[in-house]
C-alpha positions as CSV (number, residue, x, y, z in Angstrom):
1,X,12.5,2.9,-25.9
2,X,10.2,5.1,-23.5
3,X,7.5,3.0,-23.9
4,X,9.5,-0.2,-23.5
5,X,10.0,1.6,-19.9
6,X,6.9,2.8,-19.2
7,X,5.3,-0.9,-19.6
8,X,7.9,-2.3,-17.4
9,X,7.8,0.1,-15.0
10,X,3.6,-0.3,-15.4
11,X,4.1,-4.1,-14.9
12,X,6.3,-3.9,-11.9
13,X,3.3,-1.2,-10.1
14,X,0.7,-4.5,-11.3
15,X,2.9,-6.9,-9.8
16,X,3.1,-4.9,-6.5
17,X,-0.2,-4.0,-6.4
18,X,-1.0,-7.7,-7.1
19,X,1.1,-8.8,-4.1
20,X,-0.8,-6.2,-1.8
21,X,-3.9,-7.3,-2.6
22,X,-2.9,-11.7,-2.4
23,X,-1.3,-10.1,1.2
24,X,-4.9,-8.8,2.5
25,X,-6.8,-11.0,0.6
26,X,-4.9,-13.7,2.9
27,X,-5.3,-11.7,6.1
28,X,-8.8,-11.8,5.1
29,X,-9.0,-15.5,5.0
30,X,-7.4,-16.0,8.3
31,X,-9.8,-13.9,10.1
32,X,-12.8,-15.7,8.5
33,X,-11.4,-18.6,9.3
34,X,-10.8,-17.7,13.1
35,X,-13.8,-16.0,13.2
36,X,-15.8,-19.5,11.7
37,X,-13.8,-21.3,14.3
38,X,-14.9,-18.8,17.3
39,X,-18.5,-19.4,16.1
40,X,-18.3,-23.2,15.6
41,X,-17.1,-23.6,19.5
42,X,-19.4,-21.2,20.2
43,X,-22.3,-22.9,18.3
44,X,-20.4,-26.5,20.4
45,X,-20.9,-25.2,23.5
46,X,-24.3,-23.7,23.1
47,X,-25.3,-27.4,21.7
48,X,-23.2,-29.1,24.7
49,X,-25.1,-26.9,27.4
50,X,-28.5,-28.0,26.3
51,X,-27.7,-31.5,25.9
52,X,-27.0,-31.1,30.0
53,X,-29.7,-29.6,30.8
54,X,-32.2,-31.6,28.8
């Protein structure tokens, strides 16, 4: 019967530590994907002000 508990309890700790990780693993995309964003208009512009000067 203990070890019945102790693997539940086991798998509940996975399953949180699983939903921690999804959590900053999502943060992490968003902030790539800002960041790409930031560095594509950045990349735009940089293109756009040599069209006008050339």
């Amino acid at each position: 019967c203990d070890i019945a508990l102790d693997v539940t309890a086991a798998a509940d700790i996975g399953m949180f530590e699983l939903d921690r990780y999804k959590e900053l693993f999502e943060i992490g995309k968003e902030a790539v994907s800002a960041h790409s964003k930031e560095f594509i208009a950045l990349l735009n512009g940089n293109w756009n002000s040599k069209k006008v000067l050339s």
